[in-house]
N, C-alpha and C positions, 0 to 999 in steps of 0.2 A: 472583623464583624462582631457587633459585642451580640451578649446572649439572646437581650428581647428581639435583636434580627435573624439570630438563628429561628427561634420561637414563632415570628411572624408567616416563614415563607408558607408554613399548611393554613394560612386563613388567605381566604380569597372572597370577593362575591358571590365567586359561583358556587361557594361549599354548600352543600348540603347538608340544612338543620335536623330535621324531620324532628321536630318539636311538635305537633300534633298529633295525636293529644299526648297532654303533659302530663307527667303524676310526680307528686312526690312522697316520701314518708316522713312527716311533719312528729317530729319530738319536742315535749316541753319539761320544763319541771317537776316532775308529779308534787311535789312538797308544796310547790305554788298553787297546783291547780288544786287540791286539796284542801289549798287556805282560805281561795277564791270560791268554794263552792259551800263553804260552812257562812262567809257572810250573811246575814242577817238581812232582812229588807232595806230596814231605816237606815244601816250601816251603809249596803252598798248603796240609797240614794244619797246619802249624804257626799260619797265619792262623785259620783257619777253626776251630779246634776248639772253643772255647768257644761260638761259633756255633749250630755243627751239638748242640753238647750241650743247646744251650737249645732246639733245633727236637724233637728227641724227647722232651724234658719236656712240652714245649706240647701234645702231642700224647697223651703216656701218662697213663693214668687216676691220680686223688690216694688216697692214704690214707687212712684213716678220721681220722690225727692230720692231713690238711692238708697235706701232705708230699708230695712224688712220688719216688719209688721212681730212684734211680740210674740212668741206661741203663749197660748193661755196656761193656768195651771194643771186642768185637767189634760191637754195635751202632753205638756210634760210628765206628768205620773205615768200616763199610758207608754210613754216612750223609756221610761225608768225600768217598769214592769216588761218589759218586750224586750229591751236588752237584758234586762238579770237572765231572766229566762234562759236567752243565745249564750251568755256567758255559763251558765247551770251547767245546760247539754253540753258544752263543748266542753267544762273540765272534766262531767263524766265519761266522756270518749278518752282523754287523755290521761284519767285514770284509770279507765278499764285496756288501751293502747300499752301503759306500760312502758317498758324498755325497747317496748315491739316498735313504738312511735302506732300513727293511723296511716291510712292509705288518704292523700288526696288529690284530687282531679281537678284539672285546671279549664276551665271551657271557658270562649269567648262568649259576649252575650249578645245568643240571638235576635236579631238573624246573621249579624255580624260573623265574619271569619278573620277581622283583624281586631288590633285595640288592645283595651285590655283582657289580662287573665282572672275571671274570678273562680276561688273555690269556697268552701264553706266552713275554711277552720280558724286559723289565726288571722288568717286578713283582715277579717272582718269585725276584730279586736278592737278595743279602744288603745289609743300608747301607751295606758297607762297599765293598764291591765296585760298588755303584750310585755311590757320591760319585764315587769316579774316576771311574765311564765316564760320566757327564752333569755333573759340577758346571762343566766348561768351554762349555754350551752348553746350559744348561737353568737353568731356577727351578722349584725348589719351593714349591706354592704350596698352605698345609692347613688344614684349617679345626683351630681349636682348641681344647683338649680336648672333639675332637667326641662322643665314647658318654655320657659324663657330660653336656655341656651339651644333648643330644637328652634322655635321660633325665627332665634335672629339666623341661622345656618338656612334657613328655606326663604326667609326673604333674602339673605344675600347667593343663594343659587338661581334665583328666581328676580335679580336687581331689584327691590321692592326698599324702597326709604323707610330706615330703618334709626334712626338717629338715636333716641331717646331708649330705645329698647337693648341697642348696642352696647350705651350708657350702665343700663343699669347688670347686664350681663358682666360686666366688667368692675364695675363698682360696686356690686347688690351692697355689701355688708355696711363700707363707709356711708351710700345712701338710707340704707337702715337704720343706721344710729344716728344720723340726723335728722328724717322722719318722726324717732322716737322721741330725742328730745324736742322739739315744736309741736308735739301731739301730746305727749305727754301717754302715748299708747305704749304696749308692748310690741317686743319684736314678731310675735305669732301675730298678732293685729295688723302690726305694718308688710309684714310679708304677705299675708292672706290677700292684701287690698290691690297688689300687683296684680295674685291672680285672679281676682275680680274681674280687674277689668280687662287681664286678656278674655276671656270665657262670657264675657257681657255684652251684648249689641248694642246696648243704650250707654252715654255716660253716668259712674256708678262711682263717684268720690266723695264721700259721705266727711271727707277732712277739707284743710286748706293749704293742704302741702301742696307747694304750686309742681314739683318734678313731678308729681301723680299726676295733676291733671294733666300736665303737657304729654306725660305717659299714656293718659288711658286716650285722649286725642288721638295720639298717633297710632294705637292700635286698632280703632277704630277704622282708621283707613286703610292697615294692613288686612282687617278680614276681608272688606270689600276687595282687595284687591288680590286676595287669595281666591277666592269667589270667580275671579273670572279666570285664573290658571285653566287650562286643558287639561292639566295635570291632576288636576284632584275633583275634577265636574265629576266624577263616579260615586263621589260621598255623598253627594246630593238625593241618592238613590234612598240613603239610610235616616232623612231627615221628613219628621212634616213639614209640610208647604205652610201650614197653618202657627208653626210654631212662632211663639213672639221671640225668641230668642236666637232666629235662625242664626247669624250671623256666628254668635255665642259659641252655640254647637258644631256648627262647621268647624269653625279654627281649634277645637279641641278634639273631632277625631281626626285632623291633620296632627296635631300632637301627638295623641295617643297612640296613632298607627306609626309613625317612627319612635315614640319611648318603648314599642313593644318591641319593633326590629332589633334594636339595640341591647333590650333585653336578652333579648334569642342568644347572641352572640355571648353575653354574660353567662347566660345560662350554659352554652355549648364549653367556652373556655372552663368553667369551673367541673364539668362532666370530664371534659378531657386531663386535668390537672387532679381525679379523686375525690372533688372536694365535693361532699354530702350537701344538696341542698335542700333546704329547708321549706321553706315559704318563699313564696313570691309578694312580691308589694309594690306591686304597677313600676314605679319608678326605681327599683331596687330590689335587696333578695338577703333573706335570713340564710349562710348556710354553716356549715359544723361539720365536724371530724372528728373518728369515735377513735378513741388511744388511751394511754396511760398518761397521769399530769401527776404532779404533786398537789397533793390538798392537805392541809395542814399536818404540815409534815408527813405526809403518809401516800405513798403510791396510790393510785387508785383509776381503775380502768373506765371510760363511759365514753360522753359525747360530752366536746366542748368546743370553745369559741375557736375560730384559726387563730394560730400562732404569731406573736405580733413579732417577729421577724421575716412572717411572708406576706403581712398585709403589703407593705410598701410595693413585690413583684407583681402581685395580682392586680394594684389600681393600678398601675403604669400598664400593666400587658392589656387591661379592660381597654384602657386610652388608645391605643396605641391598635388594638384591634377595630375598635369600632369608626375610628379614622381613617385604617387601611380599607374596611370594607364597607362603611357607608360614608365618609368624609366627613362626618361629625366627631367636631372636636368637643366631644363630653367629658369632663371632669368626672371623678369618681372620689367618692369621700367615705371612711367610716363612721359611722350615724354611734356617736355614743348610747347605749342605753340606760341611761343613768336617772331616767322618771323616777321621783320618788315621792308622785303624787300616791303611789299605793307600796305599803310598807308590810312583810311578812315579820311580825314581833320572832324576837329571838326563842322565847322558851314555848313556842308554837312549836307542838309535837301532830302528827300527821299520826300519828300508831292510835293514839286515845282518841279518834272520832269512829263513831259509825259509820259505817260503808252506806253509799249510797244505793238503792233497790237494782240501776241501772250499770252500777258497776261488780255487781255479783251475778246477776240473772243467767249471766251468759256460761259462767261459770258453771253455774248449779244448775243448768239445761243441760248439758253435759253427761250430767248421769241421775236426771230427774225428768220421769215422762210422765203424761197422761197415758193410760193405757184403760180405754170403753169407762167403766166407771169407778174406774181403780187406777191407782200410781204405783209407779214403777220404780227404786231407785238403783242405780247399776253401782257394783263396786270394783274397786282396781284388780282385785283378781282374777275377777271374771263374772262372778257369783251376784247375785242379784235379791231382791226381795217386791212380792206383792204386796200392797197395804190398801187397806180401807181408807177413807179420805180421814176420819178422825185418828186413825192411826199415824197416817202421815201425818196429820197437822204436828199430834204429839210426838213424833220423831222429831220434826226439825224445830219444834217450839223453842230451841233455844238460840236461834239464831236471829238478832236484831238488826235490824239497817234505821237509816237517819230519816224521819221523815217528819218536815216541818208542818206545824200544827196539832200534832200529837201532845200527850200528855210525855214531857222529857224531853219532846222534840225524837221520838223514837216510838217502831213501828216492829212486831214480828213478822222477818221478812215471808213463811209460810203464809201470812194472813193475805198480804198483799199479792203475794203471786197467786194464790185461789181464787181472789176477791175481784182481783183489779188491774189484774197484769192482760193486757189485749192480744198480746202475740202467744199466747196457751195456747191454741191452734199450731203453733208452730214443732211443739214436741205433743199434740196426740196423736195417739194410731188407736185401731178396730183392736187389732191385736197384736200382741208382744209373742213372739217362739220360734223355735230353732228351724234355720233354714240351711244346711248343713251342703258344702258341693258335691256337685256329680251324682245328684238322683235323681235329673230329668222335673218334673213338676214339683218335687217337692224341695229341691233346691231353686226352686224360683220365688222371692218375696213379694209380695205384693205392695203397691206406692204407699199403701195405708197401714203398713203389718210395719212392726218392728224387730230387726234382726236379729234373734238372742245367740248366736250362731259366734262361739269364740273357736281362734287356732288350736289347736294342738301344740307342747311345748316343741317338740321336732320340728315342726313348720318356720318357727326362729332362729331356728340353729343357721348358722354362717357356716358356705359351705368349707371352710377352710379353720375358722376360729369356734372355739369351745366358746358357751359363756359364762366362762370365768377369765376369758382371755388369752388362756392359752392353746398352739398350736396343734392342730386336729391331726392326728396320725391313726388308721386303722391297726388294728393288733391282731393277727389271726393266735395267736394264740387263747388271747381274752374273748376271741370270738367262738375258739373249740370249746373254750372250760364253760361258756354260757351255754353251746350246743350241749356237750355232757352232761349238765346238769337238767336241760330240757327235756333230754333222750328219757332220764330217770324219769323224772315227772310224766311221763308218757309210757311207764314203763317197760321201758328199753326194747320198746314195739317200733318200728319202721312207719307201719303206716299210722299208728294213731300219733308218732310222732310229725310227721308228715301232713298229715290233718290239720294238728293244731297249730303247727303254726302256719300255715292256708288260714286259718279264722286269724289268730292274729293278724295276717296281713287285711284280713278282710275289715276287721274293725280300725285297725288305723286308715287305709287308704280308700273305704268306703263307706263313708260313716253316716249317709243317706239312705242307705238300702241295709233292711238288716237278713242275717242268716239265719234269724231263727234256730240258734242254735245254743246250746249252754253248756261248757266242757265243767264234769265235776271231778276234781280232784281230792282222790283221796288216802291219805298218807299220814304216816307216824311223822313226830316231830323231828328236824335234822335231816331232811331231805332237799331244803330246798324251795321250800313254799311262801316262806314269808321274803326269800332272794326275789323271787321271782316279783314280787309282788313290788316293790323297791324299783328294781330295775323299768316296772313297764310305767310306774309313776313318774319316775321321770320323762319318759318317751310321749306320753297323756299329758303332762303336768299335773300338779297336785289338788286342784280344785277338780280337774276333770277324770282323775284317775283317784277315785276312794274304797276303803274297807268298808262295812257294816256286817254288824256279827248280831244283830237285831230287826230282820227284815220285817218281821211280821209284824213291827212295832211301827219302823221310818219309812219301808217300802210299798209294801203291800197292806198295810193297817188302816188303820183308821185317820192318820197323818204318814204323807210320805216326804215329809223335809228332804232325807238323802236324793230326790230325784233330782229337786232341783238345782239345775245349772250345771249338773255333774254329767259323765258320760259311760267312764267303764267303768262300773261297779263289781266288786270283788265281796261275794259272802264269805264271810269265815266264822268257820266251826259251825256249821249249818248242821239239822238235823230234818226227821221226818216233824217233830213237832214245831219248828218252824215254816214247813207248808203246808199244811194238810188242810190247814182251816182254808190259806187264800189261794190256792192254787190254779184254782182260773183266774184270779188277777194275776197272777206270776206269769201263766199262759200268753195272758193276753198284751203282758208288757214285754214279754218277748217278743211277740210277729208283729204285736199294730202299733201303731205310728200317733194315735193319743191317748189321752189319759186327763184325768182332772185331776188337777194339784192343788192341793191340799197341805199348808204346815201349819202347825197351832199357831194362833194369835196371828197368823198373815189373812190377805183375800185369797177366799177359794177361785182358780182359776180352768173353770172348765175349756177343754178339747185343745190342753196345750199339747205341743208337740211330743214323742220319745222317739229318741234316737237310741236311746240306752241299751248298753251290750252287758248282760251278765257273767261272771264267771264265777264259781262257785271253791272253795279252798279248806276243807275240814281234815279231823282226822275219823270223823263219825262213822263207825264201818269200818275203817281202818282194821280192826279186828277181825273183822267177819262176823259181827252178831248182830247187825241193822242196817237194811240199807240208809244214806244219808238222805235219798231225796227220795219220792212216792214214784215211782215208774212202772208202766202198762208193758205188756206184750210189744205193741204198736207205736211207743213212745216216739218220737221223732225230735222235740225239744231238748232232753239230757245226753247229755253223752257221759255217764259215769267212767271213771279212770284210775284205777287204784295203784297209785304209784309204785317205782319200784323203790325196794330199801337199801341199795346197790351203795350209794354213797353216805349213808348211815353210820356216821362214826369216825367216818376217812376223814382225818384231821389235817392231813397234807393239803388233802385237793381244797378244801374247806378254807386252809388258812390261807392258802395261795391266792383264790379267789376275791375271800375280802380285803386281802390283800393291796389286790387292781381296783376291789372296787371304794375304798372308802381314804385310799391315800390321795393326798387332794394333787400330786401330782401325777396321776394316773387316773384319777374316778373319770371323766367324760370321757375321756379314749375308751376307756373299759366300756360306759355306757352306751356312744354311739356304734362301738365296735358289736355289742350285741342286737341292736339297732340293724346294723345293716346283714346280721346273720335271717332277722326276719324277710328283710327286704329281698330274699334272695326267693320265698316263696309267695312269689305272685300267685293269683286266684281271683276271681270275679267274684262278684258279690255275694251267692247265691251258692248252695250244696243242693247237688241230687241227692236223694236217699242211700245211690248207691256206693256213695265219695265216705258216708259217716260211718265208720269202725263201728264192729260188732265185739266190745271188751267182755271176756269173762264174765267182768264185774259186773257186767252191765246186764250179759246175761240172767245173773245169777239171783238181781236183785228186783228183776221183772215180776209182776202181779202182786209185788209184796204190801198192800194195803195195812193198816196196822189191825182191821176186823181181820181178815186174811190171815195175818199173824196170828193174832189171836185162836182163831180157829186151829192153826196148824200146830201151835201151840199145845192147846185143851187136847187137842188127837194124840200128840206125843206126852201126854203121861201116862204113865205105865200103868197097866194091865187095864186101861180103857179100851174096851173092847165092846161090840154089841149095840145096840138102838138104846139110847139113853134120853130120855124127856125132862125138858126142863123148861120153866116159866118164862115167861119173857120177864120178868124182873131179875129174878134169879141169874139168866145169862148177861142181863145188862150190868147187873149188879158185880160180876167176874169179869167183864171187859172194862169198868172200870176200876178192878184193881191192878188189871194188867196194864191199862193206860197207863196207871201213876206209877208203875214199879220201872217203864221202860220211856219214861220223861215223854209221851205223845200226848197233845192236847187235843182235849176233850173238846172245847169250845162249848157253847150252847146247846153240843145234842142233848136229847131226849130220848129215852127207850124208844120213842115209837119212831122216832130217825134213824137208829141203831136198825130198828128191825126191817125197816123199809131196806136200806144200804146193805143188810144181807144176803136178806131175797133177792137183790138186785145182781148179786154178787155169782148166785148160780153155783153154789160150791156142793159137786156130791156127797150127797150124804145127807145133806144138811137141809131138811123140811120145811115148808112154810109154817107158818104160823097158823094153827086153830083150836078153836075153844072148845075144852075139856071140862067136862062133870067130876071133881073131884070135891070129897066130903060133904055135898051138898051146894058146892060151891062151882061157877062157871068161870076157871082160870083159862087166859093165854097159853097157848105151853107150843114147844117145839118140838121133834123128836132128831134127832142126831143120830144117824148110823155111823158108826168109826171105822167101821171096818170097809167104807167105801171112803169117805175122810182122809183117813193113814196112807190109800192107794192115793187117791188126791195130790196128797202132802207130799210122797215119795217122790212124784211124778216133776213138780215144781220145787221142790227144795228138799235133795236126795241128800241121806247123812250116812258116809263113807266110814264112818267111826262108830262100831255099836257102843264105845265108851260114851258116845254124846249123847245115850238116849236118856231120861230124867230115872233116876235110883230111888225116887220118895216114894215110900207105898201110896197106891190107888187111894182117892176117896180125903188127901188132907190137900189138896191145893191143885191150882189150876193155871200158874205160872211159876217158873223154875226157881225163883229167888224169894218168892216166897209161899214156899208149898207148906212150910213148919209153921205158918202161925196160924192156917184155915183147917178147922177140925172135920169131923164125919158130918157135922150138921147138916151142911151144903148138901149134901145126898139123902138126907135121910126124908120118906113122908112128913114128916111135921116140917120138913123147910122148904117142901113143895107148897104147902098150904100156908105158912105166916110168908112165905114171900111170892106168894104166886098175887092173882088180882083177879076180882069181881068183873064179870063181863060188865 
């Protein structure tokens, strides 16, 4: 049994196509289609015209002598301009397709469910145009002279006299060439006039080659006589009654319903055999296979034609199948693509044209939205920017595409996409902002909102592979040294340990619901603080996990850039004069869920989302001589935490650790090892009041306002004792020298803000404000008892150490550090009156 009988016994009749619907992924040249889409008008009608002239013949009804009727010239131009066009779009698809190829769909045309397949890509090519763009990566592969040799197999199933048809089925080519010489026609002339007159009702022999007439005679009597089969009265269904050409049409969806059977089976064999196909072409099929070939001299991987030591098995198996299972004996031939009606020049370079609008768009939709009346463009990290429309214009102004009629033949693509692009609809939304999982309503986006909402770097981790590629092994040791070093930063407390890492879990794994909550740590350098910070960056990733040691400037200011696109923000080296000014903004970016963003030179984008989890990282206080952040009795948002100094110096533990963490064949085990030390404290989203540590520190640094200070301050120098009265200038004029000596900002107050936030402040001792008769003159003045003051002070910030209390004789200053450069003046009558004020 030789091979192609082995090969045959899985094809039967009964197999099962299921070719409907058909798709394939159509690949061409890009080089080609590139080349084809830069021609010129005059250029490509100069190609085309004899073309397009043949295409409205095909098309326009014959004469009674045989003949078809001229198209005029304005027909022709409009038929020039209608295919450039079809040719235009289709290389821009197969230049924006790519190595990708397109998707294309094959449908019969309705209301038909037999016949031929059309889709809308290469088919519908001219051949001259089709050889360049596929003859570098495709075969044609056709069955031959398939309407004739379908023909004469149905009249002789069907005994139907068939004589002349027989003839030329057998003969075609020696009949061709003597056609040719007696006409003095070409061979596309003499061939076309065959299928004339199968496909024509009327006789249609416009020569005097007598085999044609006696040919298109005898066909003639075959339609009739196909007409009365029982066999095929169902086509009758698909025809008007009215048409002058019935006869015509009939015998050619008797044709085209078995060239398409036949098809099937071509199709099914090269599906079962790997082989990629291509395009379909009614009577035949472009297909290719993607490998490695040699191209001048050099390996090179792609899609290219079959190998022309398997052509030979393929047409013999196509024969030999389509014989076995419809009994049509069809030839099958490779169709050279050798047109070289249309020529790609050698030093044609594809890199030195402008991109067409239609082959970037899609591209730069990608990460370029409309957003309400602003644009939006997204970048590979994550991170994103607002712009005003002439911002954007000037952002992307320097990118051109090709657009004919322009001055250069060239167009800035921003202009075109604002101006003139139709599908812009396609990328706007209401709104742009983070829709974050697992917080019920506000992890829900709406069809019109765009989702600013990126992963976390942990969410990509593979659960087995690092990404750097190597294999993921837990380390409980690298897990203890991360706890240790955590323990310290939580000062070697249980439960503020315990805590904080509950909030961390709560910020990775709920990052839709915030806890209102903000751990402040605070600690000399060599502890641990900036590890910590390291380690949780990578866990966030780096766009979403940042520093700012400037909030009042990027956060909370007057522009807050660091907000956007970011999530865990870490202050460092924070002080009280970093909040004092904005601190209900602070407030309120901690518990609520928007904010208006704001970066210089972007669009302001009011009631965008905040997920934003603060955590705070100084050594401010570290000493004990200022608390770092302003905190109340009632505080609920700070959690201050003064680290311990435990590992301060240990050069062991210290080297051991970076050790694991920064040798590259250890650092991600080290990282996700610490990783999964957090995951081990689950927690909901949410702290009772009664879950948040009460720190010393925290204690200690409550009611501490920097007036407050002040005040408790001016009570502890020495030998102030007794109701002391002073100007409202006077006292304002001493709080800001104590502002500037302990770095707290002033901001914009005013004495009369100062005095208001006093009063308010309810501190004993310490009098309201009213006006006094002094020298003739109606000053503001205060009066001060210290001796209710001092108890005051005691009460809230008690000093264990009589060494701490201030040594500078009474009456030269009014802050510790600089009590030596303020003389008796400050006290004395005459600086009640040059600094006091006029009612």
């Amino acid at each position: 049994m030789t091979d192609h009988q082995t090969d045959l016994e899985n094809w039967t009749p009964e197999r099962e196509l299921n070719l409907d619907p058909f798709t394939t992924i159509e690949y061409a040249d890009i080089r080609a289609a590139k080349y084809l889409l830069q021609l010129k008008p005059d250029h490509f009608a100069d190609i085309y015209r004899e073309k397009a002239r043949k295409k409205l013949e095909s098309s326009a009804k014959r004469l009674k002598n045989g003949f078809i009727k001229e198209p005029s010239a304005l027909q022709l131009d409009r038929q020039i301009k209608t295919d450039h066009k079809i040719l235009r779009t289709l290389c821009v698809q197969i230049i924006k397709g790519g190595k990708q190829g397109n998707r294309r769909e094959y449908r019969f045309c309705a209301p038909k469910k037999f016949g031929r397949r059309f889709s809308k890509g290469i088919q519908n090519v001219w051949a001259g145009f089709r050889s360049v763009l596929l003859s570098s990566c495709t075969t044609d592969i056709d069955m031959k002279n398939a309407h004739p040799t379908i023909l004469r197999w149905v009249c002789d199933t069907h005994a139907i006299e068939c004589q002349k048809l027989a003839a030329y089925t057998e003969n075609r080519d020696q009949i061709l060439k003597t056609m040719q010489r007696r006409t003095g026609k070409s061979r596309d002339f003499c061939k076309e006039q065959f299928l004339i007159a199968i496909n024509e009702s009327r006789f249609s022999t416009p020569t005097e080659y007598q085999f044609l007439k006696d040919f298109d005679h005898e066909i003639k009597g075959i339609q009739k006589e196909l007409r009365q089969l029982e066999r095929y009265r169902w086509l009758n269904a698909y025809i008007d009654e009215r048409a002058e050409n019935y006869n015509g049409i009939f015998i050619n969806l008797v044709m085209c319903y078995w060239e398409n059977r036949i098809l099937e089976y071509a199709i099914a064999y090269f599906q079962e055999e790997g082989v990629d196909i291509n395009t379909l072409m009614f009577d035949g099929l472009m297909v290719s296979e993607w490998g490695w070939r040699k191209v001048d001299d050099e390996d090179v991987e792609g899609r290219f034609p079959l190998k022309e030591t398997d052509l030979d098995r393929h047409l013999k198996m196509l024969n030999l199948i389509v014989k076995k299972c419809l009994g049509i004996d069809m030839p099958w031939a490779v169709k050279p693509q050798d047109d070289d009606r249309v020529k790609i020049p050698d030093d044609f370079n594809p890199d030195s044209m402008l991109p067409m609008f239609d082959e970037i768009v899609e591209d730069f939709n990608e990460t370029n939205k409309k957003v309400a009346e602003n644009y939006l463009t997204l970048y590979e990290d994550g991170t994103y920017a607002f712009r005003k429309r002439e911002v954007f214009t000037a952002y992307h102004w320097h990118r051109y595409i090709y657009k004919e009629g322009r001055e250069h033949d060239r167009e800035h693509f921003v202009n075109e996409w604002l101006n003139n692009y139709p599908d812009i609809s396609k990328v706007y939304y209401e709104r742009a902002r983070e829709y974050p999982p697992g917080g019920g309503e506000r992890s829900i986006c709406p069809p019109d909102h765009l989702n600013l909402w990126t992963p976390f770097a942990h969410e990509r981790w593979h659960e087995f592979i690092n990404p750097d590629g190597t294999a993921y092994e837990f380390n409980q040791e690298y897990a203890d040294m991360f706890e240790d070093m955590v323990r310290g930063l939580c000062a070697d407390s249980q439960e503020i340990y315990t805590w904080f890492m509950q909030w961390l879990y709560t910020c990775i794994f709920h990052p839709a619901t915030k806890s209102a909550r903000v751990p402040v740590l605070v600690a000399l350098m060599g502890v641990g603080k900036d590890t910590l910070i390291e380690i949780l960056q990578f866990i966030f990733g780096f766009h979403r996990c940042v520093t700012e040691s400037a909030p009042e400037l990027n956060v909370w200011g007057q522009f807050n850039s660091i907000l956007q696109s970011t999530y865990f923000i870490i202050l460092t080296e924070v002080g009280v004069k970093q909040f004092i000014d904005g601190l209900g903004k602070v407030k309120h970016l901690i518990s609520q869920y928007e904010y208006t963003l704001n970066v210089k030179n972007q669009a302001q984008v009011p009631k965008m989302s905040t997920f934003h989890r603060f955590m705070a990282i100084t050594n401010v206080g570290a000493g004990g001589e200022i608390t770092p952040v302003p905190v109340s009795e009632d505080e609920r948002r700070f959690v201050l935490i003064r680290c311990s100094d435990r590992l301060k110096g240990n050069t062991a533990f210290w080297d051991k650790l970076y050790g694991a963490l920064n040798a590259p064949k250890t650092h991600w085990n080290f990282i996700r090892s610490c990783f999964e030390v957090i995951k081990k404290f689950e927690h909901g989203p949410m702290f009772a009041d009664s879950e948040i540590p009460k720190t010393d520190f925290h204690k200690q640094a409550v009611t501490r306002h920097p007036i407050q200070d002040f005040i408790i301050d001016l009570a502890r120098t020495k030998d102030t004792s007794g109701v002391i009265k002073y100007s409202s200038y006077n006292l304002f004029t001493r709080y800001k020298h104590y502002a500037e000596e302990n770095n707290v900002s002033l901001g914009n107050m005013t004495k009369e803000q100062f005095g208001i936030k006093l009063t308010r402040f309810r501190i004993p001792g310490v009098g309201d404000g009213k006006n006094v008769k002094v020298g003739g003159q109606v000053i503001k003045t205060r009066f001060i008892n210290f001796d209710e003051v001092q108890e005051w002070a005691d009460a809230i910030d008690p000093i264990t150490d009589p060494e701490e209390l201030p040594t500078v004789p009474t009456k030269t200053a009014y802050v510790h550090t600089k009590r030596d450069k303020v003389d008796d003046f400050f006290y004395s009558e005459e600086a009640f009156l040059l600094l006091g004020e006029q009612k």
